[in-house]
N, C-alpha and C positions, 0 to 999 in steps of 0.2 A: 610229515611235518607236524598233524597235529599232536605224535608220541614225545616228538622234540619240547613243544613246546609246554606238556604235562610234566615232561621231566625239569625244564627250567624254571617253572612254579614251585618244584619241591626242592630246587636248590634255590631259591631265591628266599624263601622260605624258613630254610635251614639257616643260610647267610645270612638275613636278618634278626632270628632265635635268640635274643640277648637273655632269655631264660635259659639260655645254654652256657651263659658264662660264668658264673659262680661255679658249676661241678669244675668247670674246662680251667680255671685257677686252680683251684684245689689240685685237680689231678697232677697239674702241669710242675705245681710246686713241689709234689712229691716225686716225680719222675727227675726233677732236677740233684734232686738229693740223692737221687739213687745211683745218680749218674755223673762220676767226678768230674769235676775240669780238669783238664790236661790228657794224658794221652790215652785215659782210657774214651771220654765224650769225643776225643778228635777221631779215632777209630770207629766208635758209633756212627760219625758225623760221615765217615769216608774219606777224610781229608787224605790218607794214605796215599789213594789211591784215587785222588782226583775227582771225583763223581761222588755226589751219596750213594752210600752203602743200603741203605733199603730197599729202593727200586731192582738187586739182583739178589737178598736174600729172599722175597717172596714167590719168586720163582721158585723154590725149591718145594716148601708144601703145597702150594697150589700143584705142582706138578704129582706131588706125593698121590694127595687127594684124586686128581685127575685119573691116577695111574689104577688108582682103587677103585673110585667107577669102571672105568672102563672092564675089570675083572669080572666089578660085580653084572653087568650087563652084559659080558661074554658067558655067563657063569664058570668061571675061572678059577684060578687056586685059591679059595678061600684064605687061608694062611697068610697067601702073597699078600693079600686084601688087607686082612687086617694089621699087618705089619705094616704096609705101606702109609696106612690111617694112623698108625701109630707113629712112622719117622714124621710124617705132616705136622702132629702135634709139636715132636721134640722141636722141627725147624721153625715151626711157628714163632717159640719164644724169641729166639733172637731179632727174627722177624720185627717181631712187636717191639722189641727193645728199642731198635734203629731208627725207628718211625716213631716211636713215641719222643726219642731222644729229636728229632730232626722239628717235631711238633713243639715243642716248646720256647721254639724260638718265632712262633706266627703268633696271631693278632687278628683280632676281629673277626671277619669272614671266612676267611682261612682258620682261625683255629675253632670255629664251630662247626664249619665242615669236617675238619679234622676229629673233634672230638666224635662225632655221627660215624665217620669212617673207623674211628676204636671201636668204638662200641656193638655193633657191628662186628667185626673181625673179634672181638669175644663174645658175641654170642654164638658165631659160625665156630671158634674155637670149645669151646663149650658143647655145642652139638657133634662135635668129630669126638672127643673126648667122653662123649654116652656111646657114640657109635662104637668106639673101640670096645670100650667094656660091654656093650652088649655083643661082642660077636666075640671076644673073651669067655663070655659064658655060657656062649654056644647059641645063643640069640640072634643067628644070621638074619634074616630078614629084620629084625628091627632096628639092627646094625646099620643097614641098607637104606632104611628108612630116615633114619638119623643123618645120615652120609646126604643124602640127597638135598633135607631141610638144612644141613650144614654148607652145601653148594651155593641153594638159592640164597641164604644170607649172602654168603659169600662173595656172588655177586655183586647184588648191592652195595656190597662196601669195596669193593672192587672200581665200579662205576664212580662213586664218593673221590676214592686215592684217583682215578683219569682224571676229576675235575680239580683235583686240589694242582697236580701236576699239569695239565696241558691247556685250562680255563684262566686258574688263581696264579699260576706259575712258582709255585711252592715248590722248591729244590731246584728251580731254572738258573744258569747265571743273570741275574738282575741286567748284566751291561750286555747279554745276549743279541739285540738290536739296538746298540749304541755304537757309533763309529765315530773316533775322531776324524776334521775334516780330511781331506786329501792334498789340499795348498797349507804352504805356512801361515797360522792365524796366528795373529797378535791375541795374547791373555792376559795383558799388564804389563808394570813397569821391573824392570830387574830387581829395584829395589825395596820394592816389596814383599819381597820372596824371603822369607827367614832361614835360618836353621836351626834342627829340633825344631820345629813346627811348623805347622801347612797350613796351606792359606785357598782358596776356592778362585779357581779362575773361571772362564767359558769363551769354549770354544766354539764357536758359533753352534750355540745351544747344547753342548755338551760340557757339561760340568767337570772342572780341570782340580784334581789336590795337586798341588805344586809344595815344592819344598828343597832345601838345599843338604847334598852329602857330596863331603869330602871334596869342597870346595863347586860344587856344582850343580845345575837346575836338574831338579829329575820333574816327573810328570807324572800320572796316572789318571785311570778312571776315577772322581770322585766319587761316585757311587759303588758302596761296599757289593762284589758278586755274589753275596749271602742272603741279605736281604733290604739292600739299599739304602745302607749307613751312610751317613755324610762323615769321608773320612777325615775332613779338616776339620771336624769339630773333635776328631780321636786323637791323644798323645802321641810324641814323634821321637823315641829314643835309637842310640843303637844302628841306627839305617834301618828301623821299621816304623810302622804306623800301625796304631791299635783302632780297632774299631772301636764306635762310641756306644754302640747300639748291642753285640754281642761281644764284644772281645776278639774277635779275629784280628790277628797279627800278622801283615803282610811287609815283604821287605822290601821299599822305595824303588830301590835297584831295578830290579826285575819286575817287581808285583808278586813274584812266588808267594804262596801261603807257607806262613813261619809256623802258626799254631793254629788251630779251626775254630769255631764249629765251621769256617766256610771251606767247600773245597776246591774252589775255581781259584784263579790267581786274578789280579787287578790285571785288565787293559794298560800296555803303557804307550807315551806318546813319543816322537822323536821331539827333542825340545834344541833350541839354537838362540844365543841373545846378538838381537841388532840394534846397533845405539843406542842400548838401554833397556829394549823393549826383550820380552819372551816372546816366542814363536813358538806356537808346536804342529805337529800335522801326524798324522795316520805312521803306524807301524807295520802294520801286515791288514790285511782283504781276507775277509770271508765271507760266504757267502748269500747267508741272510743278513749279513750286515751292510746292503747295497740302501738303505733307506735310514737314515743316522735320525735317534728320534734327541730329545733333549733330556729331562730331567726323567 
């Protein structure tokens, strides 16, 4: 308990770091440029394939690096070793791409965590990248050495990325414990309901975008699953809604994600009009979402 609570002072600490925000702009601004909108940031993002893409590219060199201790503590193929240290590095980049590209869409405690967690993850890169050249030039033990101080970072920013993900909920769907009710709730009057554009209803404390296609009520999570845009403040063309907050374009219809950076699709609701009124209630259960919170 008392390690717990040494470790919640140095992120409490970090998360409050407002001398952390001027690099964490700068950085952020240039990661943006580097990184187009449209399909090459949606790919970044993972939208692809549903899930952010960073949480499975860092698998790959951690595991590198991993494979390369372990050689070097068996006294193993050195060769194997230093190669392995080296695909670590190659995988890194992309690595660092995905995550950088995913971080510039946080704010405040999140993105100074975030920025702790880069910085970190290039200096552990950094240190794998002396290790290789030194076992390049025949420097094995100091190779070894480097490998190891390249670990313990590693960690460290390792521990950073669990809290930005499973603490701050940085890359979680936003509407992840949010459930429309289970009974038909009234969210307004029908004729309030526009089209081309949405309007914010609540469903007994779940916030409702409403809006009308092709002649009829569609419903959704108003909260963007990206990172909690009000999506009736976002433009409504086409049978989509644009987020206000990053641009995610999700289609009314379904909720599918049209364009990213989000890669979850909008909650939708079953909607019915009764003498006037909108109804909506629940479309599928699952099963953390047994507790419906509100906004």
């Amino acid at each position: 308990m008392q390690i717990t609570a040494v470790f919640e002072r140095i992120l409490e600490r970090i998360e409050s770091a407002e001398i952390l925000d001027k690099p964490s702009d700068i950085l952020a601004a240039a990661v943006e440029k580097a990184v187009p909108k449209g399909k090459v940031r949606d790919l970044a993002s993972g939208t692809p394939i549903g899930h952010p893409l960073h949480p499975a590219l860092v698998a790959v060199p951690i595991g590198s690096w991993t494979a390369a201790t372990y050689l070097d503590f068996t006294f193993g193929d050195k060769r194997a070793a230093r190669r392995l240290v080296g695909f670590g590095i190659l995988s890194a980049l992309p690595s660092a791409l995905t995550g950088a590209n995913d971080w510039t869409t946080t704010a405040g405690a999140e993105r100074r965590v975030g920025f702790v967690h880069a910085v970190l993850n290039d200096v552990a890169l950094t240190l794998y990248a002396g290790s290789w050249l030194a076992r390049q030039r025949g420097h094995h033990l100091r190779g070894v050495g480097l490998s190891l101080a390249g670990a313990s970072v590693l960690g460290g920013a390792g521990w950073l990325g669990g809290h930005l993900a499973y603490a701050l909920g940085v890359g979680v769907d936003t509407t992840a414990f949010q459930q429309f009710p289970d009974e038909w709730t009234d969210v307004g009057p029908e004729s309030a309901v526009p089209a081309e554009q949405g309007v914010e209803g609540d469903a007994d404390g779940v916030r409702v975008f409403l809006t009308r296609y092709d002649g009829h009520i569609v419903a959704l999570s108003d909260r963007c699953t990206h990172r909690g845009g009000p999506l009736h403040e976002g433009s409504v063309s086409d049978g989509c809604v644009t987020c206000p907050w990053h641009e995610s374009v999700f289609a009314v219809t379904d909720g599918s994600v049209v364009r990213g950076p989000a890669t979850r699709p909008q909650p939708v609701a079953e909607v019915r009009v009764v003498d006037g009124r909108v109804h909506v209630r629940r479309s599928s259960t699952r099963t953390l979402r047994t507790n419906p919170i509100g906004h």
